[in-house]
N, C-alpha and C positions, 0 to 999 in steps of 0.2 A: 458505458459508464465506468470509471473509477472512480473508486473508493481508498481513504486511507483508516487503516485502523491502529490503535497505538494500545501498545499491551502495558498494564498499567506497574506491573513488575516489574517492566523495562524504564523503569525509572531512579536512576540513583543520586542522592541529597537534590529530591527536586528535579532534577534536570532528567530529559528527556533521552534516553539511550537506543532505543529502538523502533521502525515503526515500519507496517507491512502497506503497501502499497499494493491493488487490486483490481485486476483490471476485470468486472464482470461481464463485461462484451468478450466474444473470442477476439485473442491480440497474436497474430503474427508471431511463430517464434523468432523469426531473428530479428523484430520488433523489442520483443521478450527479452532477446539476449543483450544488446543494446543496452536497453534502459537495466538491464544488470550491468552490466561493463560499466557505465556513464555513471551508476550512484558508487558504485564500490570504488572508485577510482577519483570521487567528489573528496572534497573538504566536508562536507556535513560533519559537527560535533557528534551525530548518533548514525547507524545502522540505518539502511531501509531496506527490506527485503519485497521485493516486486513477484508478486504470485498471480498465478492463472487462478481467476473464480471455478473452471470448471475442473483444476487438477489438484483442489485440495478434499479432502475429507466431509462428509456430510456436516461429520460434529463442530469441526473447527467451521466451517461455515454458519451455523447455528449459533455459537460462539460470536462470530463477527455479527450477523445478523442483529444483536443484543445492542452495539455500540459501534458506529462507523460516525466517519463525516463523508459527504459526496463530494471530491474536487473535482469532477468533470464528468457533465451529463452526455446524454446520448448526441447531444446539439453543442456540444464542446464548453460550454459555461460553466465555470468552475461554482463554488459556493462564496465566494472571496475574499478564500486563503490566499496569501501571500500572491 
């Protein structure tokens, strides 16, 4: 499954600046590194930062826990975004 979570600070006049992308299945690092190289190297107007669900922090998972969207289930169907 991933999940995208958008930090709502990460917003400026309105517009969208940042937004953590999440993969809570274990993902392949150079999977991992990949889809780093591919968004930071994207035209996207804001940031994505691509995290591993099991190599962030209890709290900050807690934290997302509160507000996610699911763009891709275990069965690869997104919720559909874009």
């Amino acid at each position: 499954m991933c999940i995208i979570y958008h930090i709502t600070v990460g917003r400026q006049n309105g517009k969208l600046t940042e937004v953590s992308l999440i993969g809570k299945d274990k993902i392949d690092w150079r999977r991992m590194e990949a889809l780093k190289d591919n968004f930071s190297e994207s035209d996207l107007p804001f940031m994505v930062d691509v995290l591993d669900w099991h190599a962030i922090s209890e709290h900050f998972r807690q934290v997302i826990d509160t507000q996610y969207e699911v763009i891709i289930t275990d069965q690869g169907e997104g919720s559909g975004l874009g």
